[in-house]
C-alpha positions as CSV (number, residue, x, y, z in Angstrom):
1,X,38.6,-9.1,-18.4
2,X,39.4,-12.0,-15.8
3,X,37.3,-15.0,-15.9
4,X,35.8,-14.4,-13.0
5,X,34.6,-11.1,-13.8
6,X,33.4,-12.1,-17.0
7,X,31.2,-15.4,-15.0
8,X,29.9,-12.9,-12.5
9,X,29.0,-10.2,-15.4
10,X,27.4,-13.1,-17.2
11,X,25.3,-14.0,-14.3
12,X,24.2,-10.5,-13.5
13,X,22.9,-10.7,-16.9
14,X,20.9,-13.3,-16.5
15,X,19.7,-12.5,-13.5
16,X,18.7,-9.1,-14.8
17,X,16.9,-10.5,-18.2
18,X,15.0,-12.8,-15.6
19,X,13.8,-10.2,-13.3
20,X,12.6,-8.3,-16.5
21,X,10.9,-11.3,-17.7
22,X,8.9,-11.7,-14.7
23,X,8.3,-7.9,-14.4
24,X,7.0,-7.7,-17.7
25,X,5.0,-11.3,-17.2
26,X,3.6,-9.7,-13.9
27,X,2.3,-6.5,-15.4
28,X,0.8,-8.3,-18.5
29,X,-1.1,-10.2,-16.0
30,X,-3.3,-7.2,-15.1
31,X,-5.3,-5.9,-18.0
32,X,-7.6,-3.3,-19.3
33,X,-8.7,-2.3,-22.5
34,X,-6.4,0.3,-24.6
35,X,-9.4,2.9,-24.0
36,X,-9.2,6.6,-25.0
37,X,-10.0,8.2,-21.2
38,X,-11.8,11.4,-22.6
39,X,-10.5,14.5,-20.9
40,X,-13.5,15.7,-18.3
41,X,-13.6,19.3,-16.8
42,X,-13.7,18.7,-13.0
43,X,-16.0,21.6,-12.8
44,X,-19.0,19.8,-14.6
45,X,-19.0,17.5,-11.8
46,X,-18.2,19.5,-8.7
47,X,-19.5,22.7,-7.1
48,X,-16.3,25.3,-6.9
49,X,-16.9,25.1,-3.5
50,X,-16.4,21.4,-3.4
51,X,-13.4,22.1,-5.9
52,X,-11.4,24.7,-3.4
53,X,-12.4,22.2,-0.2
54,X,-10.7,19.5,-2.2
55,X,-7.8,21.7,-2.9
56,X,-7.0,23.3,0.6
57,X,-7.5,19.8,2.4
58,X,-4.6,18.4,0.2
59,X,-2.6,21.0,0.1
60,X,-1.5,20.7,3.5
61,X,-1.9,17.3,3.7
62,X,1.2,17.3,0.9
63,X,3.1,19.7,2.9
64,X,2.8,17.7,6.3
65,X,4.2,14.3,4.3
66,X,6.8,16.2,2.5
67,X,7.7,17.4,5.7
68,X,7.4,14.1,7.3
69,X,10.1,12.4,4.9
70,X,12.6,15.3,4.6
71,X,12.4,14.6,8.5
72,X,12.2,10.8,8.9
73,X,15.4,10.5,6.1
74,X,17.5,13.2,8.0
75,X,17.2,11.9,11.6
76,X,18.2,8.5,9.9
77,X,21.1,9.8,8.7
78,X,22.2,11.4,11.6
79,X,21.2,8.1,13.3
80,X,23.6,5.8,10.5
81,X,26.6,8.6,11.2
82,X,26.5,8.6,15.1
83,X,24.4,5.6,16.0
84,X,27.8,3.5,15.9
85,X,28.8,5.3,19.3
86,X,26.0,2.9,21.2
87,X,27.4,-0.2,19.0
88,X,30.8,0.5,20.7
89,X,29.6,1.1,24.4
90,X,27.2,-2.3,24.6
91,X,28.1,-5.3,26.3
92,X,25.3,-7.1,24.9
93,X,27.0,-9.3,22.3
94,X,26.6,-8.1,18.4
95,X,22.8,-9.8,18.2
96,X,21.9,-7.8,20.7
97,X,23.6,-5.1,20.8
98,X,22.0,-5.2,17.0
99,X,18.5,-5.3,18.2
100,X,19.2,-2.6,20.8
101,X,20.4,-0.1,17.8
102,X,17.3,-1.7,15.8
103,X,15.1,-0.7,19.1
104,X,16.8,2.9,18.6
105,X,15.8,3.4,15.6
106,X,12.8,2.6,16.0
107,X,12.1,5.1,18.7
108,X,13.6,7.9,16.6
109,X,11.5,6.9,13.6
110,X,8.7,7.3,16.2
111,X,9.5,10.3,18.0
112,X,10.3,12.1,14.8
113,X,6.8,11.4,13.3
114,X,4.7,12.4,15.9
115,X,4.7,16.1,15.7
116,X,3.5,15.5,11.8
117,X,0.8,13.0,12.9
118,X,-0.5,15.8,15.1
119,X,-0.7,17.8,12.5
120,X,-2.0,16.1,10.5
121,X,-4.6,14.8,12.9
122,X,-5.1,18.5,13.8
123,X,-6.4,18.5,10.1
124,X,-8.8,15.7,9.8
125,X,-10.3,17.3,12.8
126,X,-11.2,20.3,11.6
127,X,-12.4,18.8,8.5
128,X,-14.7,16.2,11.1
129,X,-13.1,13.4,9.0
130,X,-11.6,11.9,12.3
131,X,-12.9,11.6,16.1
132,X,-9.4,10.8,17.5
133,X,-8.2,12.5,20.5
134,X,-4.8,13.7,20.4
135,X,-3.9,11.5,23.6
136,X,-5.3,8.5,21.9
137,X,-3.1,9.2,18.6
138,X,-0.1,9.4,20.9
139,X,-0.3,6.9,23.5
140,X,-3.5,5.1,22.2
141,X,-1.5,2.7,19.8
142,X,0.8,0.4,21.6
143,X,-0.2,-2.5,20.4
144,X,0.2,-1.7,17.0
145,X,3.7,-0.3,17.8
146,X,4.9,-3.0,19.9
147,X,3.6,-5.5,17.1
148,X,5.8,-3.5,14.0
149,X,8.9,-3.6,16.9
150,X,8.9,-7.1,17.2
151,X,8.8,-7.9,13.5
152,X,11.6,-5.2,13.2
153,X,13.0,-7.6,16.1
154,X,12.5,-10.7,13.9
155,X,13.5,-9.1,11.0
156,X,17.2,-8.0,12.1
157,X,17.1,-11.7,13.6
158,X,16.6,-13.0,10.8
159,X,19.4,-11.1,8.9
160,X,22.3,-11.3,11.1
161,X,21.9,-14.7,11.7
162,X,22.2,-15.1,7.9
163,X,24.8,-12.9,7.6
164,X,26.9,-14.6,10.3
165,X,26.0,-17.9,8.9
166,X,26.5,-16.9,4.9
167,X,28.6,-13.3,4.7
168,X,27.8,-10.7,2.9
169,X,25.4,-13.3,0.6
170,X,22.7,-13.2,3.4
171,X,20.4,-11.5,0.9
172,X,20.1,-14.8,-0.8
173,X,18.1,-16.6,1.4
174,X,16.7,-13.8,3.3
175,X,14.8,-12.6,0.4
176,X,12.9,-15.8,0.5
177,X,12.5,-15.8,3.8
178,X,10.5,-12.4,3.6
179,X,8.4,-13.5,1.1
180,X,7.3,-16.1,3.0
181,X,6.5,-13.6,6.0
182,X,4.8,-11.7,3.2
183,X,2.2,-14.6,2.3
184,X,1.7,-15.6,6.0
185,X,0.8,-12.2,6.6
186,X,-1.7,-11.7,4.0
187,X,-3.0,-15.1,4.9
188,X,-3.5,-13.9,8.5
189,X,-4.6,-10.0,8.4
190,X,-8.1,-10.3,7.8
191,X,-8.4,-12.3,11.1
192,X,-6.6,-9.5,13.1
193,X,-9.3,-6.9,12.0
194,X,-12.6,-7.2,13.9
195,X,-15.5,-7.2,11.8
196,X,-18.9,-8.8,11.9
197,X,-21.9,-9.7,9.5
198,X,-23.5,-7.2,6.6
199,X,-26.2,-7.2,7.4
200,X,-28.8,-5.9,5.0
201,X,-30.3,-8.5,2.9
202,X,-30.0,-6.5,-0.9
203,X,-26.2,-6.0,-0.3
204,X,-25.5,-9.8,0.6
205,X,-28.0,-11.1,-2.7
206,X,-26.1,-8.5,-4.9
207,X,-22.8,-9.7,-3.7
208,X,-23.9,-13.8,-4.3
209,X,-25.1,-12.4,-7.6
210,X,-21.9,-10.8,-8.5
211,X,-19.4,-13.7,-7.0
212,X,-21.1,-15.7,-10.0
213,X,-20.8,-13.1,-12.7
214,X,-17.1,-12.7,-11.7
215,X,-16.6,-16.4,-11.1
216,X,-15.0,-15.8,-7.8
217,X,-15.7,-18.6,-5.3
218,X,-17.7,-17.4,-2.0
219,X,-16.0,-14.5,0.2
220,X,-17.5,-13.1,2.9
221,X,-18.8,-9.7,3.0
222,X,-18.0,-8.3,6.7
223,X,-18.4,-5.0,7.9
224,X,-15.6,-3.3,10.0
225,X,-16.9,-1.0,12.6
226,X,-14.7,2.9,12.5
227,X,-17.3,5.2,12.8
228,X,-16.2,6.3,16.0
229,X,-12.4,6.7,14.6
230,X,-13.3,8.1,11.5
231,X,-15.6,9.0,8.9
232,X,-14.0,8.2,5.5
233,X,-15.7,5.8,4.1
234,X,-13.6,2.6,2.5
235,X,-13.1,-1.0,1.8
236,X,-10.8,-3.7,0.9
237,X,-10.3,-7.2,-0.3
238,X,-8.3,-9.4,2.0
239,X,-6.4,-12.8,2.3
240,X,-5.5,-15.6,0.4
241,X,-7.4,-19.2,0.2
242,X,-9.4,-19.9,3.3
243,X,-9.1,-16.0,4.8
244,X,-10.7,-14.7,1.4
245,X,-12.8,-11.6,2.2
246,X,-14.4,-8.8,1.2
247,X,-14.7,-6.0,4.5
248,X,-16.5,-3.1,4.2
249,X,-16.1,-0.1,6.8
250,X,-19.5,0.6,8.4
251,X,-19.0,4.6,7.5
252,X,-19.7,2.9,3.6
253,X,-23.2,1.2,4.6
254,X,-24.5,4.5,7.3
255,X,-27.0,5.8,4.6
256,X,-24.8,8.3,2.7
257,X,-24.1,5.8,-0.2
258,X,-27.0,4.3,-2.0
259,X,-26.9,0.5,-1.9
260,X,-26.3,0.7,-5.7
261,X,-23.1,2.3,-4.9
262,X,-22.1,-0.2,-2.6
263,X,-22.8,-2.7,-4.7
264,X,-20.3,-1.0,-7.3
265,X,-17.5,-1.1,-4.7
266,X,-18.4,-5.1,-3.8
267,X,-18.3,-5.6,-7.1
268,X,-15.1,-4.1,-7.4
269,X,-13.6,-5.6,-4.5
270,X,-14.4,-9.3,-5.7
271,X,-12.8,-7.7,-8.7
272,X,-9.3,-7.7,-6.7
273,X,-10.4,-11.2,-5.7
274,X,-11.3,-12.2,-9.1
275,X,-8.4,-11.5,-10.5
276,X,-5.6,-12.5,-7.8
277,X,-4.2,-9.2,-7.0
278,X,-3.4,-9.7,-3.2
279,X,-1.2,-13.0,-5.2
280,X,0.0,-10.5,-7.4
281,X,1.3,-8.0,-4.9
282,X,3.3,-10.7,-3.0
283,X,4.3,-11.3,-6.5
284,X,5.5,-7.3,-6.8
285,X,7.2,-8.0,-3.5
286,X,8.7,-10.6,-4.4
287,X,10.7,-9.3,-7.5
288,X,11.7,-6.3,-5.3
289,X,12.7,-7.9,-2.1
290,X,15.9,-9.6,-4.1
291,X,17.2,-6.2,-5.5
292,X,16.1,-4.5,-2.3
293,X,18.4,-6.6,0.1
294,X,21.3,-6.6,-2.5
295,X,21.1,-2.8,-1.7
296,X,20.9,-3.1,1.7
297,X,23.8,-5.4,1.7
298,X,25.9,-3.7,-0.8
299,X,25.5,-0.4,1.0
300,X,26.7,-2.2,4.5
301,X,29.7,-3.6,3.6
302,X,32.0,-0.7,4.8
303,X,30.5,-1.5,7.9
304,X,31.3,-5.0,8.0
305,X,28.0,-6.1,6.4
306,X,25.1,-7.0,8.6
307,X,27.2,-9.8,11.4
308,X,28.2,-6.3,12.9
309,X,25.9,-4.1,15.0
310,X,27.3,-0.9,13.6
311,X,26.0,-1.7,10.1
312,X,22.2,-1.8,12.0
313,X,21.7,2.1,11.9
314,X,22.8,2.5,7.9
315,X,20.7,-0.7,7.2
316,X,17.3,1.3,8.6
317,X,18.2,4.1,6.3
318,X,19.1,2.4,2.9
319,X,15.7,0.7,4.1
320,X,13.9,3.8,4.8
321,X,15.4,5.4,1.6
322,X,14.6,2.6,-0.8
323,X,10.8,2.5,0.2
324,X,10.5,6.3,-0.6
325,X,12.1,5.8,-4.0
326,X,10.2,2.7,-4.6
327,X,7.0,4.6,-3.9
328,X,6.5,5.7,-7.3
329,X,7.1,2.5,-8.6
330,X,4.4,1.0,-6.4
331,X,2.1,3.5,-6.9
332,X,2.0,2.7,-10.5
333,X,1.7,-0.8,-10.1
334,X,-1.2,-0.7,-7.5
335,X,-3.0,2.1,-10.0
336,X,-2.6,-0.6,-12.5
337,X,-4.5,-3.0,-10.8
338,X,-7.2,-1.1,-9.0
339,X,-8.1,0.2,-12.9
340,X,-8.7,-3.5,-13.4
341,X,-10.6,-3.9,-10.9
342,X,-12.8,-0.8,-11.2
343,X,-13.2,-2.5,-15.3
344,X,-14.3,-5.5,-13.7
345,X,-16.8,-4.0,-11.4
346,X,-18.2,-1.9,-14.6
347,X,-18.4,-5.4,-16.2
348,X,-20.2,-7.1,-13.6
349,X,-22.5,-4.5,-12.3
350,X,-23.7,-2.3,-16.2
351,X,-24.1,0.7,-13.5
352,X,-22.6,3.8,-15.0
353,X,-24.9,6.4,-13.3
354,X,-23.9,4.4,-9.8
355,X,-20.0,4.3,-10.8
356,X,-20.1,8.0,-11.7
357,X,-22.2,8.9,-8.4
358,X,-19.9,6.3,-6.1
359,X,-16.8,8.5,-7.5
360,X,-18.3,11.8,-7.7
361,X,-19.4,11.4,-3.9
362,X,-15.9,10.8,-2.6
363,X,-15.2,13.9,-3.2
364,X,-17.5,15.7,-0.3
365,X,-17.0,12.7,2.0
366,X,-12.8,12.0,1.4
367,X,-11.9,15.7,0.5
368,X,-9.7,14.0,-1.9
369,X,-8.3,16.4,-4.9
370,X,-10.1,14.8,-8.5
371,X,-7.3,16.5,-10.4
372,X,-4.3,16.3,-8.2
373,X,-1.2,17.9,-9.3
374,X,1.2,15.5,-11.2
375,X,3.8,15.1,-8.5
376,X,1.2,14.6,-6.1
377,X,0.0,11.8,-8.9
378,X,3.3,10.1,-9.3
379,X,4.9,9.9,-5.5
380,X,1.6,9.5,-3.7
381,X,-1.3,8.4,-5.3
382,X,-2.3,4.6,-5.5
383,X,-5.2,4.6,-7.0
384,X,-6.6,6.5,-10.7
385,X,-7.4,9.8,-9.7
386,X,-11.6,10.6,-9.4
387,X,-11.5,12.1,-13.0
388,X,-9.7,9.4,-14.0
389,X,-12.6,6.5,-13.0
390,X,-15.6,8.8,-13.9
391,X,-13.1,9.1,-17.5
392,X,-13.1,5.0,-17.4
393,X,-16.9,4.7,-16.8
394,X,-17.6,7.0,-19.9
395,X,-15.0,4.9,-21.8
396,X,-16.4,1.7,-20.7
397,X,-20.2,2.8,-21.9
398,X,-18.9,3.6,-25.0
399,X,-17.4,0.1,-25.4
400,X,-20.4,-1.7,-24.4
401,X,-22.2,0.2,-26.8
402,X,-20.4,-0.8,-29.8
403,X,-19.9,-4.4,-28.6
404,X,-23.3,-4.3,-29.0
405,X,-23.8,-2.7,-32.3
406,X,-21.0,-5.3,-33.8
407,X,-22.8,-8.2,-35.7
């Protein structure tokens, strides 16, 4: 073995035992208690109606994204094998005859998932989970689509301009330069979502109550109106520093949750805040935007790496491919932390009977599966399935119990 090879072997090594390290001190980072989750029979908690509801809902819902990839992954293909034919007829110089294959792509990616997101439209329709004309879902969201094309825009800007400046090492500092739109990003979203005040007086005094039993400094509690788009109810914890916020959707606070319900799912929102998990999922990024762009780089070079137009339409693919097969992987890591956060909201609230009746009625208002099957589990899931959190509150009383019984 040359020198060289053995230096570059060497550093591959310790780039690899690195990446580990900060994997493994990532994950450690989020913790819940080695419980025992007892087995529950879905049954004892759901009618069989509410069971085969559940069942049929997801079932095509599956179908329609399995459907949805196996389509988005082919017509990328057949974009990265004859895309190169537009590469050779522009005059517009290689950066933009990069963003006009970039702009190409885009519109297949587009085109290609519309007939699924009518069907699967058509779906939450019938179920009167969504109020969304077809029209609307179609034409309805250019803003949204014309802000993801200029980022894609940015994005390829971003990387040719390294790669002409650096070679086939672009991934380097482009990497970094992702992460950073990553943090400005979640420092920004919760101002591009219009919300206003919650208003009812026993939800805000629980959530000042709980901000000081989770010792998270103030966060607003704001209420996002989507009643008229949907009925599902949800909620999320958003931004970093001064954009810090708990929003709730107003389909959460209409009357068919109990305000001790809501309060479990404040309580587990400040839990995400609480414990830094918006930090921690840059953090996740982070460790897999460096491997992710080596990919996309290694897989390019054939092309003449990413200074050449031609290399734009395999780029979107290996990009395209990579998320799908990272899906898992995320998955797990955003299961990991919203069981955290559902411990901390068990922790801060004492309310088993409104956990269990928070997760129990997400089943007649979601039509989510509480047993879904385990490939379902792995490649699509991102949070603990239902029997999995009414498992954790029965686990967690148990705890308490003999935490109190030890002298």
């Amino acid at each position: 073995m040359s020198r060289s090879l053995a230096a570059r072997a060497a550093l591959a090594g310790v780039l690899a035992t690195a990446w580990a390290v900060a994997v493994w001190l990532l994950w450690t980072s989020t913790t819940v208690p080695a419980l025992h989750l007892p087995h529950l029979d879905p049954h004892a908690y759901f009618s069989p109606r509410q069971l085969s509801a559940a069942a049929s809902y997801s079932r095509l819902e599956r179908v329609d994204w399995l459907l949805a990839t196996v389509a988005t992954l082919g017509a990328l293909l057949v974009f990265a094998r004859y895309g190169l034919r537009w590469a050779r007829e522009s005059a517009a110089g290689r950066m933009g005859t990069g963003m006009l294959l970039g702009m190409l792509g885009f519109a297949l990616l587009w085109a290609v998932q519309v007939p699924f997101s009518i069907l699967e439209l058509w779906w939450e329709r019938r179920h009167h989970l969504t109020s969304i004309g077809y029209a609307s879902l179609v034409l309805g969201n250019w803003l949204a689509l014309g802000g993801e094309f200029v980022f894609l825009c940015f994005a390829l800007a971003i990387v040719m301009g390294l790669a002409r400046a650096v070679g086939d090492w672009w991934w380097l500092p482009a990497a970094p330069a992702f992460i950073g739109l990553a943090l400005l990003f979640a420092f920004l979203n919760p101002w591009l979502t219009s919300t206003h005040r919650l208003e009812q007086p026993a939800l805000r005094a629980s959530a000042a109550r709980l901000e000081r039993i989770e010792h998270v400094r103030h966060a607003p509690i704001e209420v996002e109106s989507v009643h008229d788009v949907t009925s599902l109810p949800n909620a999320e914890a958003t931004g970093i520093g001064p954009s810090r916020r708990v929003i709730l959707w107003d389909t959460l606070v209409d009357g068919r949750f109990t305000d001790r319900e809501v309060t479990v799912v404040i309580a587990h929102e400040l839990g995400h805040l609480a414990h830094d998990h918006i930090w921690k999922d840059v953090g996740w990024y982070a460790l897999f935007a460096f491997p992710g762009t080596f990919l996309i780089a290694l897989a390019t070079r054939r092309r003449g790496g990413m200074r050449r137009p031609e290399a734009v339409p395999l780029s979107l693919l290996v990009l395209v491919g990579l998320t799908v097969l990272g899906q898992p992987l995320q998955n797990i890591v955003t299961r990991h932390m919203e069981a955290e956060a559902d411990w901390s909201a068990l922790q801060a609230t004492h309310d088993t009977a409104a956990a269990t009746g928070l997760f129990v009625r997400f089943v007649p208002t979601t039509l989510s599966q509480p047993s879904p099957p385990t490939w379902d589990y792995v490649l699509l899931e991102n949070h603990p399935t239902i029997m999995q959190r009414i498992a954790m509150v029965q686990a967690w009383r148990r705890y308490a119990t003999s935490v109190a019984q030890s002298p």
